[in-house]
Each structure stands twice: as C-alpha cells, then as structure tokens.
C-alpha angles and dihedrals in degrees: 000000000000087000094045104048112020104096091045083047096047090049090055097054098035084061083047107053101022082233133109102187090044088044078050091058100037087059101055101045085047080057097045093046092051100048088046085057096045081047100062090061089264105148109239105196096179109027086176089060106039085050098048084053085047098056094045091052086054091056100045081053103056093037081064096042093056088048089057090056096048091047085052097048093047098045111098111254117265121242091326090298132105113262119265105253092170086079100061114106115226141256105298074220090084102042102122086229089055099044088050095045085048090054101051092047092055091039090056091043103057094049089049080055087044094057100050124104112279099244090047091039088050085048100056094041088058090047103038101046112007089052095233117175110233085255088054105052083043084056096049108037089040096244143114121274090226084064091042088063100041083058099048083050095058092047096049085055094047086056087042089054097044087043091058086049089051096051089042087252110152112196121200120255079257094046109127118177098235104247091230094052105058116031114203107287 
C-alpha cells in the first residue's frame, strides 16, 4: 500500500499544506494511522480511501492547530506572566466520543462509496481524491463530461444521504438537497 499510493498522497497534501516536508509528515502518520487501524483486526475495505480521509483529517488538524498558534502569538501577555496554557482544554479532535463518531462516519461512508456502481464509484474517486478536473475523468474513463458530472451527482447524493443518517436526519421520499446550499465535499 506505501509503495502504491505515496507519491499520489504526497502530491495531495503538498498542494494542501503548501509544504513538502509537512506533506512529508502528514503522509506518513496517515500511514501510520491506517496500518494501526487495519492492525487491530478493523476491516478496511478501501485503504485508499480510508488513507486519503486520513490525510485530510491530518491536515484539517494541523491547519487548527497553526490557528491556535497564531491566536496565541499574537494575544497580549497576561500579568506579566505566560499565559497558562495548562488550562486550555484540548482539541475536540481527541475526545473518545469524537474519534469514535468520526470512525463510524468514515466507516459508513466508505461502504455508501463502496456501493455505488463501479463507473460512478470510479468518477467520484478521481474527483474526490486524485483532483481531476470533469474533462479530465470524461477523458479517462471515455465518457462525456456531462455524464461525469451526472455521476458525481449521484454519488454526492448517495454521501448526503448517508450524512443525514448519520445526524439522525430523515428526509422525506421528496426530500432534494438544494444544489446552491451544499457544494461537493
């Protein structure tokens, strides 16, 4: 799987973070992370998929994280003293109830992207995590782009309908996620 999927996954967060040693990083503990999941007997169905999630947590993670620096650097001193930083509470990120929310989503998520039909399943993975432009899936995959984008449609429904599972949210039969509300994740 390293072999396999490193460069592509390097690529993807080095566009992320602007960074090649951090994208170096990020990699490797998405790595890390993944065979650590696979390694406590968790069926991982899609490693591709769980690793490219991974990685994006990683990087929403660390972008907080930096935020939180800044906010701190640029926050006036307190009494003289530095700021107690003991008191802080941590990243929500590491709650147990959070981690494993965050578990059972991806895990239902990649099974929805699992069930979808191969050539919209095969759509939405070149969109979604190798950053393909609609001309370019067509291109690939020897098909329209108007098509392209009728079959990123029906897998984005398919997530919005396994996200409103998730939340406990039960849309009607009729019930249509407005196009201008919700952009493609």
């Amino acid at each position: 799987m390293f072999e396999r999927y490193y460069r592509e996954l390097l690529n993807f967060l080095s566009r992320s973070v602007h960074d090649r040693d951090t994208a170096a990083d990020l990699a490797q503990e998405s790595y890390a992370r993944v065979l650590a999941a696979q390694q406590t007997g968790q069926a991982v169905q899609d490693p591709r998929a769980l690793l490219y999630r991974t990685a994006r947590n990683l990087v929403i993670d660390q972008h907080r994280r930096s935020s939180i620096r800044a906010e701190l650097e640029t926050a006036p001193p307190s009494a003289g003293d530095e700021p107690a930083l003991e008191h802080l509470p941590g990243p929500r990120s590491l709650e147990p109830e959070t981690i494993l929310a965050s578990r059972e989503g991806l895990a239902a998520l990649v099974t929805t992207i699992d069930q979808l039909p191969p050539r919209c399943r095969e759509a939405f993975m070149l969109y979604k995590f190798d950053g393909l432009s609609y001309a370019q899936i067509a291109e690939q995959m020897g098909i329209s782009p108007r098509t392209v984008e009728m079959q990123l449609q029906i897998a984005m429904q398919a997530c919005w309908r396994c996200q409103d599972r998730l939340e406990g949210v039960a849309p009607p039969a009729t019930h249509r996620r407005p196009r201008s509300k919700r952009a493609l994740p």
